[in-house]
Structure formats: C-alpha cells, structure tokens
NUTI-325842 format. One record per residue: x, y, z of N, C-alpha, C in turn. Coordinates in steps of 0.001 Angstrom, whole numbers, padded with zeros to 6 digits, always signed. Example, Ala and Ser with C-alpha at 12.3 -4.5 7.8 and 13.67 -1.06 7.14 Angstrom:
NUTI-325842
+013190-005690+007800+012300-004500+007800+013200-003300+007800/+012850-002250+007080+013670-001060+007140+012900+000030+007870/
This chain:
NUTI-325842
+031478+193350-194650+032229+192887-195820+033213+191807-195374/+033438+190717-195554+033882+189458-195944+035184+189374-196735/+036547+189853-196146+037591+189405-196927+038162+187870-196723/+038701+187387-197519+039496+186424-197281+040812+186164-197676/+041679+187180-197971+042523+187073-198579+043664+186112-197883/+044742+185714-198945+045494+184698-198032+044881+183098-197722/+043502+182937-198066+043076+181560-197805+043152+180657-199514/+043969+179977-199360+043887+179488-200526+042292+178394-200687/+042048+178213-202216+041420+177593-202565+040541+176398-201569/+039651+175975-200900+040207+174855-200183+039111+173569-200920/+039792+172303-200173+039380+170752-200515+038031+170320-199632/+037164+170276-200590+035843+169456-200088+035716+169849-198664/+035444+171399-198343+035907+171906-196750+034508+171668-195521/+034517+171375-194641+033847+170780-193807+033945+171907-192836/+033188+172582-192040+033221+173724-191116+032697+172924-189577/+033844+173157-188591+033688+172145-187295+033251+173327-186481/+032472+173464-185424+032108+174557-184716+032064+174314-183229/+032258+174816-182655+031953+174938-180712+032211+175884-179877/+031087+176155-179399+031529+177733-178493+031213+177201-176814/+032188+177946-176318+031756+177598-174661+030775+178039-174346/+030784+177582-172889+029278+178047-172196+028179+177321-171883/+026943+177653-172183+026386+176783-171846+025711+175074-172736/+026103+175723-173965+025984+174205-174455+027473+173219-174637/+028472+173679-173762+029664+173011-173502+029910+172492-172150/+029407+171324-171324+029751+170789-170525+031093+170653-170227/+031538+170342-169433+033280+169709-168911+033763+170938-170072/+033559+171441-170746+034672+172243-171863+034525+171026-173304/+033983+170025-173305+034570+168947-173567+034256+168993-175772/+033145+170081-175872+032898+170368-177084+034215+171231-177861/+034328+172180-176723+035428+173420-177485+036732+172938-176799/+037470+172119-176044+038422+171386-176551+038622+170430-177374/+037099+170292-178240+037828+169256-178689+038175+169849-180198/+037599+171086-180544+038018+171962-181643+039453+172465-181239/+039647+172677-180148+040839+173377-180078+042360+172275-179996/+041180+170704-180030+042461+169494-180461+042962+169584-182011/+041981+169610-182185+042078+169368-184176+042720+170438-184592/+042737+172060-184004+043252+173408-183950+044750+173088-183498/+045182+172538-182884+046231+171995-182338+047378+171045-182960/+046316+170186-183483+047040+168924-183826+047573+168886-185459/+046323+170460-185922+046898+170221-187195+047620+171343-187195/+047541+172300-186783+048447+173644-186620+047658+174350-187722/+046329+174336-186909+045547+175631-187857+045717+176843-188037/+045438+177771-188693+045859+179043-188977+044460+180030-189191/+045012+180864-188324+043578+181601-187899+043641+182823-188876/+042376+182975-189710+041992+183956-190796+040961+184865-190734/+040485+184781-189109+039216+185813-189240+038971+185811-187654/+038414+186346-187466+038208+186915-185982+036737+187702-186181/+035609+187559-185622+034481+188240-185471+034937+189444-184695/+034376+191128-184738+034347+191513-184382+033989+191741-182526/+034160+191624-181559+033927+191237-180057+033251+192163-180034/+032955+193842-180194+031803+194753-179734+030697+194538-180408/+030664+193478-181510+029243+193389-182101+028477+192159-181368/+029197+191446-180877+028364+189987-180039+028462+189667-178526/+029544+190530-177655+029649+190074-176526+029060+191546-175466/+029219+190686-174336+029096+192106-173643+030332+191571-172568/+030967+193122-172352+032379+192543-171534+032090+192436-170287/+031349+192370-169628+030827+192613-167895+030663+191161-167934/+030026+190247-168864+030093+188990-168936+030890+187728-169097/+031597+188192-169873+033019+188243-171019+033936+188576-171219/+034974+188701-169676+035352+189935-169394+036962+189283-170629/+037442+190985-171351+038760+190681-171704+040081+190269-170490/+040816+189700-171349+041948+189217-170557+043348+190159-170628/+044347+191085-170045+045296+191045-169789+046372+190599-169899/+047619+190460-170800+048942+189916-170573+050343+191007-170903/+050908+190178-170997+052474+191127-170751+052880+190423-172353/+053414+190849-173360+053964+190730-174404+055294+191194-174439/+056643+190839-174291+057934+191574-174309+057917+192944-173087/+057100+192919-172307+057069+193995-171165+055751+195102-171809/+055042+194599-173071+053889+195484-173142+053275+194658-172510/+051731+196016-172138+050481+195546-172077+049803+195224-173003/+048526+194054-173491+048184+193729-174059+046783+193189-174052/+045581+193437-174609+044740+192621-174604+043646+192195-175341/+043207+190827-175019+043090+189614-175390+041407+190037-175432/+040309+190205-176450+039058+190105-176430+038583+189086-176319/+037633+188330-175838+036838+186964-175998+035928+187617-177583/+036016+186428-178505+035554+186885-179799+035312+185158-180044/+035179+184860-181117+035213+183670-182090+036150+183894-183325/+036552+182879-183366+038064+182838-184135+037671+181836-185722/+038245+182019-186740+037957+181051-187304+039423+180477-188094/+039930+179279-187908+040863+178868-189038+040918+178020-189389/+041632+177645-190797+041937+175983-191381+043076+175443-191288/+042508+174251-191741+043469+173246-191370+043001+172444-192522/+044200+171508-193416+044555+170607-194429+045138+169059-193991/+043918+167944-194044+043926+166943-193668+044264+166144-194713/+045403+165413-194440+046231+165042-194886+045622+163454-195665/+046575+162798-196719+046079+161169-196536+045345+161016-198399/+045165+159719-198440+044600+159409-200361+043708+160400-200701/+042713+160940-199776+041763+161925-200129+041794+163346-199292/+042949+164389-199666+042690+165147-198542+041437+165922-198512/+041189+167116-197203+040467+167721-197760+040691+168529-196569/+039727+169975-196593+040143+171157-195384+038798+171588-194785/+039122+171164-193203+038613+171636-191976+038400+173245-191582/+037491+173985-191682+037318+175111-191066+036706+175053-189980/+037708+175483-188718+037881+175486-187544+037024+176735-186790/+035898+176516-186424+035293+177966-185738+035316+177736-184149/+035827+178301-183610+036016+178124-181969+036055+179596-181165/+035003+179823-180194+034571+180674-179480+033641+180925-178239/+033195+182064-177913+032275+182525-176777+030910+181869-177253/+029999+181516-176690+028207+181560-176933+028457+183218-176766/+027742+183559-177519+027701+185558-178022+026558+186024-176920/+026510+187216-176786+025630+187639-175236+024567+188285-176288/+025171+188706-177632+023777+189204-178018+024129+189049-179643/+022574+189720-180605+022620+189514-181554+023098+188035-182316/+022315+187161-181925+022691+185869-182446+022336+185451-183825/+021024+186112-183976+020888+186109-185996+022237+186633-186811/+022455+187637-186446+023845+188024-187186+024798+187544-187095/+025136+187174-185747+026217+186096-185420+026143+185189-186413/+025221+184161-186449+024947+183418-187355+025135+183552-189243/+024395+184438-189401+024653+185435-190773+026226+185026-190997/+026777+185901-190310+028018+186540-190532+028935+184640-190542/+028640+183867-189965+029770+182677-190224+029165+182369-191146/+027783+181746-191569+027293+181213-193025+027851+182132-193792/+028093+183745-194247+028953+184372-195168+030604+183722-195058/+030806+183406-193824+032201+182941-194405+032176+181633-195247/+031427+180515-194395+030949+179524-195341+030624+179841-196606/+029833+180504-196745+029457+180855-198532+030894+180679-199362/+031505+181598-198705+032675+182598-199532+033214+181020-199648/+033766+180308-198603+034699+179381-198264+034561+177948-199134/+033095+178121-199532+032633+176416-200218+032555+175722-199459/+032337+175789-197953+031648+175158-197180+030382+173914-197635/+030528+172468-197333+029346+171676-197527+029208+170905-197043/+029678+170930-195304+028765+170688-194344+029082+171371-193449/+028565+171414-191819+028470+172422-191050+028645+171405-189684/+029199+171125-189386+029165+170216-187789+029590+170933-186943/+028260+171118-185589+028483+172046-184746+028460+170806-182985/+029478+170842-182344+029856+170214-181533+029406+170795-180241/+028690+170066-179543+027852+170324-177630+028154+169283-176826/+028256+169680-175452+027689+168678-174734+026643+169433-173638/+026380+168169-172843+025506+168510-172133+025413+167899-170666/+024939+168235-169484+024721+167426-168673+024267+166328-168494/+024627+165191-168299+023086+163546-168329+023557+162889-167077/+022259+161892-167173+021779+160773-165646+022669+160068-166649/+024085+160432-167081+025172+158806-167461+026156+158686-166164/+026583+157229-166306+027741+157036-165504+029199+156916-166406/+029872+157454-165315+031027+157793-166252+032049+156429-166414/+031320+155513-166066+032139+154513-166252+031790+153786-167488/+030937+153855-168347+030558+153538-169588+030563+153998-170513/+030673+154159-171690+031239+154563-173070+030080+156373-172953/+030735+157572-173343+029856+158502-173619+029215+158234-174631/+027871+158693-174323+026652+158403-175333+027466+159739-176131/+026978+159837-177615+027014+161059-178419+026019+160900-179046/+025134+161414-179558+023811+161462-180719+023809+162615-181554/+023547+162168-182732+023751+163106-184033+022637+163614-184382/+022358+164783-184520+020703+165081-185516+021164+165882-186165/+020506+166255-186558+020035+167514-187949+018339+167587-188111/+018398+168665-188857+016868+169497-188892+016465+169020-190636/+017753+168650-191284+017473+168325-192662+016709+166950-192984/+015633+166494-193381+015281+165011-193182+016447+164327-194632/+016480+164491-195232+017462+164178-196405+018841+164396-195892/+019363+165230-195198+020921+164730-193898+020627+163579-193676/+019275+163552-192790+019299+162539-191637+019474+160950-191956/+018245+161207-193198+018496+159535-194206+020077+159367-194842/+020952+160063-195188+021945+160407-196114+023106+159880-195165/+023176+160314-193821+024310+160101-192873+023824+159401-192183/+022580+158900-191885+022034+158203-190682+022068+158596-189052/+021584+159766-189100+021283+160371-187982+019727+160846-187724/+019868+161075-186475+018249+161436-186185+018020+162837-186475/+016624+163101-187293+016264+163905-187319+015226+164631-186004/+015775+165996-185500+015642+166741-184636+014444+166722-184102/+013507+166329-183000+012196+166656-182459+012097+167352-181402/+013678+168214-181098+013580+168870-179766+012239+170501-179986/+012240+170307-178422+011314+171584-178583+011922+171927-176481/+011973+173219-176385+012648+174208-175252+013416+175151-175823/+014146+175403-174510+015300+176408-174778+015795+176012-175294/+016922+177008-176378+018407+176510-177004+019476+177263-176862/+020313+176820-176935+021787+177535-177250+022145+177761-178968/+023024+178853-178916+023642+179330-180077+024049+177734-180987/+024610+176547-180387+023868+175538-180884+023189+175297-182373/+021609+175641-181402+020603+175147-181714+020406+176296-182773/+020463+177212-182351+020250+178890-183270+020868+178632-184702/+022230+178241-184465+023126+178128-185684+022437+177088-186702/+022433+175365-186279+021877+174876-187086+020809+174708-187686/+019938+175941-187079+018092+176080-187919+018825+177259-189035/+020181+177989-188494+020265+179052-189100+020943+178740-190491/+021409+177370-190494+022379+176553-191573+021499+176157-192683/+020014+175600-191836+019324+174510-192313+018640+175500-193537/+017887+176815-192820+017173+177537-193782+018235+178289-194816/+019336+178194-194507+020429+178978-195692+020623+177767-196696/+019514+176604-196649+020089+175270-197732+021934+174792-197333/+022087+175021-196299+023768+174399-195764+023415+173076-194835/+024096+172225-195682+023360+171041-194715+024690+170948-192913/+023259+170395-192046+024333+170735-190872+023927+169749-189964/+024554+169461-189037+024987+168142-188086+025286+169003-186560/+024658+168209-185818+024497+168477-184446+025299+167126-183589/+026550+167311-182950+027450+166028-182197+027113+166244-180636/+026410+165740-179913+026489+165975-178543+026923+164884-177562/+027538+165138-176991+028179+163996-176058+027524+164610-174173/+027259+163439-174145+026802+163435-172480+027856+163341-171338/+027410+164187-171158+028340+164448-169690+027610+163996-168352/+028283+163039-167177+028097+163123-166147+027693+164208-165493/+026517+164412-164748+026438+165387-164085+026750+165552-162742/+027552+164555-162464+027438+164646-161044+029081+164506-160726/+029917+164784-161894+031248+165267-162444+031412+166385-163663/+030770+166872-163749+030770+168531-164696+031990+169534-165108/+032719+169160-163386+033895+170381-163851+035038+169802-164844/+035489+170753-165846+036226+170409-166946+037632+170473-166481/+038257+169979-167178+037861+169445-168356+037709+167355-168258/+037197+167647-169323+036855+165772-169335+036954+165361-170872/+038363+164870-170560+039175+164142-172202+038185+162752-172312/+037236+162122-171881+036397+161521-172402+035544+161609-173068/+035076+162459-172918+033918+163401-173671+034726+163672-174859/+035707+164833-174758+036348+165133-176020+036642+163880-176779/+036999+162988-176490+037629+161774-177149+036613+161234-178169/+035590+161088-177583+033948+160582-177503+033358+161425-178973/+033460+162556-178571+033286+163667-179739+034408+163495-180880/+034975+163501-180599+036081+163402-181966+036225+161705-182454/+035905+160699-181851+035799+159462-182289+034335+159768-183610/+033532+160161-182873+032058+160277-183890+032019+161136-184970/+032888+162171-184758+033447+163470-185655+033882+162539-186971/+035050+161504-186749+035830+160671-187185+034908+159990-188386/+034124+159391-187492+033208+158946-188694+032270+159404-189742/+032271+160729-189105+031545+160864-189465+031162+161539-190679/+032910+162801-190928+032898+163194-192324+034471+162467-192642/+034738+161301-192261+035845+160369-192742+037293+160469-192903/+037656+161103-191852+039101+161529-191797+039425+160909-190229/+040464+160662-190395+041662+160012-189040+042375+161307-188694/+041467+161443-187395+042692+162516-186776+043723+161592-185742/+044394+162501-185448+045132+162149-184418+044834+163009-182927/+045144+161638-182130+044616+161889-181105+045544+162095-179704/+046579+162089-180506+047747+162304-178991+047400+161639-177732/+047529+162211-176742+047768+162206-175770+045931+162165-175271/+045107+161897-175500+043778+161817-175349+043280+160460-174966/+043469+159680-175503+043533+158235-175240+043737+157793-173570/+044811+158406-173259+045498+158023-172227+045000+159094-170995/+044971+160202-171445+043870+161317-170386+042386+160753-170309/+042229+159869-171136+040718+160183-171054+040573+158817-169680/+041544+157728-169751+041966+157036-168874+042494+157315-167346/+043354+158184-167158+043490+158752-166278+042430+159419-165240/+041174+160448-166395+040252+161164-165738+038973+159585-165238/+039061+158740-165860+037924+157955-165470+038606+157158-164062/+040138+156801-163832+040594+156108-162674+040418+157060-161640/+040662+158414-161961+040585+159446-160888+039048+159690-160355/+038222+159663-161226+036776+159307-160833+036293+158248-160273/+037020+156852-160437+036937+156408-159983+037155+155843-158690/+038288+156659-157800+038801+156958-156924+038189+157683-155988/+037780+158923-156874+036846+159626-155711+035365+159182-155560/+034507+158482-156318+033448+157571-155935+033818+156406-155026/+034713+156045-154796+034823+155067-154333+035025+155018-152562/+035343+156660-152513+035722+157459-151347+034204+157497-150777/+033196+157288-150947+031932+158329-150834+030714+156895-151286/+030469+156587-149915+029360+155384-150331+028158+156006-151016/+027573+157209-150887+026810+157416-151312+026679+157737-153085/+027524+158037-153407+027980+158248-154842+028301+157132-155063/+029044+156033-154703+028718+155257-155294+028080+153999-155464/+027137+154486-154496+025646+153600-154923+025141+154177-156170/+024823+155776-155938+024307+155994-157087+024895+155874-158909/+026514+155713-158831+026495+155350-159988+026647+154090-160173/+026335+153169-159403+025735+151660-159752+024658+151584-160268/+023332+152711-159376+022059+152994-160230+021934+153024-161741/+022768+154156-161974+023189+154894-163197+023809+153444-164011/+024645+152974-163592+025069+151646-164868+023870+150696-164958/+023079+150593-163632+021968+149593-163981+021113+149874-165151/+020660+150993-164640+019730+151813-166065+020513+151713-167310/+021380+151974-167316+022103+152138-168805+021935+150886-169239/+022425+150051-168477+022985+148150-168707+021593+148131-169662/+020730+148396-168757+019059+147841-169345+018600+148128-169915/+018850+149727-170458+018433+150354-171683+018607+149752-172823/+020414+149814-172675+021137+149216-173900+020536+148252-174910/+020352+148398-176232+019478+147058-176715+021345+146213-177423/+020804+144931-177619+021848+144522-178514+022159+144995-179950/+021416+145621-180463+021495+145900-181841+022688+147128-181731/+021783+147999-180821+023044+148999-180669+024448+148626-180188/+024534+147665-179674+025766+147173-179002+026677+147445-180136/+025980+146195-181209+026790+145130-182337+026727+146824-183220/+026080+147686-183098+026743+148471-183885+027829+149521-183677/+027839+149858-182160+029185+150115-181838+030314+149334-181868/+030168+147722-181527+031418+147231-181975+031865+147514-183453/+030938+147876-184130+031453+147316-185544+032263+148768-185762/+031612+149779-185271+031836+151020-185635+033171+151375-185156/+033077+150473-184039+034990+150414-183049+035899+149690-183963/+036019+148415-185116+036284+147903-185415+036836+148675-186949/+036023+149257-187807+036153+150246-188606+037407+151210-188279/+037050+151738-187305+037775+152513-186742+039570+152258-187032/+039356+151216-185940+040862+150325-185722+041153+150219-187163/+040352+149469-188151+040944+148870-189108+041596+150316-189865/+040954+151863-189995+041089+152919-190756+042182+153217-190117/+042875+153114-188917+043632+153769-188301+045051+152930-188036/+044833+151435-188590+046164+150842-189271+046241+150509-190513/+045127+150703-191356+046098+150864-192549+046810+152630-192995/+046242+153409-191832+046704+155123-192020+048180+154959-191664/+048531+153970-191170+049717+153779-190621+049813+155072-189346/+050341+154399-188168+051039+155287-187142+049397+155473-186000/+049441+156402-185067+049004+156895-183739+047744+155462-183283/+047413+155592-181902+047218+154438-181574+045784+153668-181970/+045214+152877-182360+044639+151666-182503+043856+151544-181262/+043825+151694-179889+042961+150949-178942+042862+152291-177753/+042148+152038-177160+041620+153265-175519+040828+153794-176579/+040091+154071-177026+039183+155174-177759+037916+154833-177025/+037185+155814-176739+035745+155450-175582+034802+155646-176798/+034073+154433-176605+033218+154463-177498+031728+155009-177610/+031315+155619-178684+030679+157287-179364+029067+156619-179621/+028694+155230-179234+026996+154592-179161+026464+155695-178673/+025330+156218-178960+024118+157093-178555+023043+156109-178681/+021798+157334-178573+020178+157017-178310+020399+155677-177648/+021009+156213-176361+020691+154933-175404+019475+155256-174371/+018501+156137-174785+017695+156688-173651+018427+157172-172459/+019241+157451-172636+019647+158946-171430+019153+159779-171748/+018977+160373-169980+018390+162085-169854+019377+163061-170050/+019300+164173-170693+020065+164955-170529+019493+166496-170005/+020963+166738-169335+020470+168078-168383+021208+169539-169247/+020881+170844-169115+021290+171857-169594+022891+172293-168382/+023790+172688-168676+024772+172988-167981+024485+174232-167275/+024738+174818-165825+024684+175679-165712+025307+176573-165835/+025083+177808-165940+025591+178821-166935+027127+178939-165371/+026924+178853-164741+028459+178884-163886+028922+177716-163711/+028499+176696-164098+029612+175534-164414+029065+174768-163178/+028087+174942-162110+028215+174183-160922+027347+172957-160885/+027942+171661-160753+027131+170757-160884+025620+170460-160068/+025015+170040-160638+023705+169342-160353+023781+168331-159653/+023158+168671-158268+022660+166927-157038+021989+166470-157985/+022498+164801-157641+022534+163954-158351+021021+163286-157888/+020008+163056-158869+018462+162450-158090+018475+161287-158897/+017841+160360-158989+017315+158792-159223+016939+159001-160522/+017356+157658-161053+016958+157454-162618+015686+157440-162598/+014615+158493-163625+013376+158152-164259+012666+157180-164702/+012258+156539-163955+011153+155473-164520+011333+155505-166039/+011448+154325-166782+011322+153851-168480+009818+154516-168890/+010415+155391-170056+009257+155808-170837+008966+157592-170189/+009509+158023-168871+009177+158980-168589+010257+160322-169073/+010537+160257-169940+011552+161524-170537+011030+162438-171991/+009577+162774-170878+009629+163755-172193+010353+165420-171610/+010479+165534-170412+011278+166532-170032+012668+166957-170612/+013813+165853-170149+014698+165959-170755+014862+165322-172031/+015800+166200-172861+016264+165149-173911+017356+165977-174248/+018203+165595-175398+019503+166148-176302+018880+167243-176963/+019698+168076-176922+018913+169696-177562+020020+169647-179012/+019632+169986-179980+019904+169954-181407+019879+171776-182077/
C-alpha cells in the first residue's frame, strides 16, 4: 500500500533515477541525483522497504552515533521532491539508491506505483559506464528509450541493445510496458580512471539532463571540480609514458570518429545553454563539459568492485558489435 501523505499536489513532475553499483561508474550517475537532491533541498517522502530488495552480507548497514545513541542506517532507495523554480515551474521526483540484490520486478512495480500515484510523465533514469574515451575530451552521453514515439518526440535513439543489464535496463522496459514514457542518460567513463568520484561525468549528465526536460539547474561548485579532476588526470598521465601514449591513441580515435555535423550540434547545444542560463539570471555561463554522444565509443560494464580495467587498443572502425551503451 502506497501512502503519500504530506506530498502536495505536484507540477508537470518528471521522476530522475540512479542507483549505484554497477551501472554507476566513477559514482558519477548517483551523484549527480544527489546534486539536484542537494541543490534544491529535496525532501524525502518514501523509503522502500530494505528487507524486501537487498541482501545485507552485500549491502552491509551502516552504524552511527546520534546524541550518544546507536543508530542504524539501512542501504534502501529513497525517494524525494524537489520544486524547480523560474516562468514555468515544475517538480522533480528524486529516486536515489542501491542496484537491489533481489526481486527486481517488484522493485520496479513498487516505484511505477509511486509514479502512478505522483502524475509522473516522464521517467529519466541516469548510468554510466566504462569506455575506450579519453578524459581529455568532452564526455560522450547518449540518450535512448525503448519507446519509438519518445525517440522521434525528444530525438533520441531508440534502444538496439541486446546482453546483460542492470536495474537500469530492467526499470526502463519496466516503464515502457506500464505506457510511462522513459529516457535512458549514460555518460562514459574513462576506464582507465574509474575510481569515483568524477565531477565530469556528473557535470556531463546533468548538462544533458538540462536539456533535456528544460530546466536550469544549478551547478555550484561542479564546473570548477570537474576542472580540477581533469588537471589532476592530467598530471598523473603525464607521470607515466605509457598512459600517455595511450590516451593520445584514445583522442586520435575520437578526433576521427567525430563527424562535423555532430560537432556543430554540440556547439549549438552549448550555446542554448549559455544563452538559457543568462537570461535565468545568476550561476555560471562557461566550464560546462560538453554532453555530444554517438561518437562511436566502446563502452565497458563497471566492475561490480569498482576496479579498473587494463587499458587495450582502440578497435578497428566498424568492429563494435561487442560493446555498446546498455539502455
């Protein structure tokens, strides 16, 4: 049973999603829910039950001291909103949590019932992933959906993955057949820099987020981290001839992939941007890493302990039917 009491009414509400683990590289999906959780001072209204989806040997609970009690902390999935401000507001439902160890149909179930209840009408569920990118070039992000009428409607690709998936992938077939239209954001992660966190990625993700159901967040202090983490990378490649030959490889391939069309449409999309974010008046205008996808990068699955992948040679053009972006 499904209460909601206490949630008022909400505006044209948009449901943002990301769970750690393995379809969260660097962290860089579920911080970037827990920016927007942050920035707007969301308010948490529901909590999944933790003995129905996790197992704690995996998952273990956490421990703290409260005023000299003991206390503790379940790993669960959380859900709250947030009211975006501006000529058109409207409200963000914030779902941020574990990938669940079991029962993932219900898992699923059980947030589309909050959606139901909530007037939910769209569903954007946020990943990343491992890829042959270099981190010195804009993160790819690529959008799909399983809906072909999304895909024409927002201009995203419609889904042709086939492998394994993550809760992910589970959720948005689980959106698609409930008639909830839903959106898949994945941003590529370096693999041969994995450990989190990586405010580029997040940045990357929430730039495309931006556009994508039309609200200006704010981005604090992200801009300038996401700067920091690429000089510091750049520092330690620079230490290490062998790394960085190989991400010279890695920019060659990209350089050559790149077509111009896509270029001129990330500038424009950078340009939009800027222009939405001074007439909003206030937070900054420029550092935003720019959110171009389907640049033909490979992408890799994260490993479930976080440890990066030796780094091997770009794939010959045309040879990626192995890897791709999982949806």
């Amino acid at each position: 049973m499904i209460e909601l009491e206490g949630v008022p009414e909400l505006i044209d509400p948009v449901m943002v999603a990301a769970f750690e683990g393995w379809n969260d590289a660097g962290d860089a999906a579920s911080t970037a829910v827990a920016h927007l959780d942050r920035e707007w001072k969301g308010e948490v209204f529901a909590a999944l039950d933790a003995e129905d989806y996790y197992d704690f040997q995996v998952n273990r609970p956490t421990v703290w001291m409260d005023g000299g009690v003991r206390k503790i902390t379940w790993p669960t999935t959380r859900l709250s909103v947030v009211r975006v401000g501006g000529d058109k507001p409207r409200d963000l439902v914030l779902v941020r949590g574990i990938e669940p160890s079991m029962r993932w149909r219900s898992f699923c179930n059980e947030l589309l019932g909050f959606a139901h209840e909530l007037g939910v009408e769209l569903v954007v569920i946020l990943g990343a992933l491992l890829g042959d990118t270099p981190h010195t070039r804009p993160v790819p992000i690529s959008g799909t959906t399983s809906d072909p009428d999304v895909a024409r409607r927002m201009d995203l690709e419609e889904t042709k993955y086939e492998g394994p998936t993550g809760i992910v992938g589970v959720l948005q077939e689980a959106c698609t057949h409930a008639g909830v239209p839903a959106v898949s954001l994945w941003a590529a992660v370096p693999h041969y820099v994995s450990q989190p966190p990586n405010p580029k990625a997040t940045l990357a993700l929430l730039n495309r987020l931006e556009d994508l159901i039309d609200v200006r967040i704010p981005l604090g202090e992200l801009p300038e981290d996401a700067r920091a983490w690429q000089v510091g990378v750049d520092q330690l490649a620079a230490e290490d001839s062998e790394v960085a030959e190989y991400v010279q490889t890695l920019e060659e391939a990209r350089d050559t992939a790149e077509l111009p069309e896509a270029s001129g449409e990330a500038i424009a999309r950078e340009f939009e941007r800027y222009l939405r974010r001074r007439d909003g008046g206030g937070g900054p205008s420029g550092g935003h890493a720019a959110t171009d996808g389907g640049d033909g990068t490979s992408y890799r699955r994260d490993s479930p302990g976080g440890r990066t992948r030796p780094p091997s040679p770009p794939k010959p053009d045309g040879d990626d039917d192995e890897d791709s972006s999982e949806d």
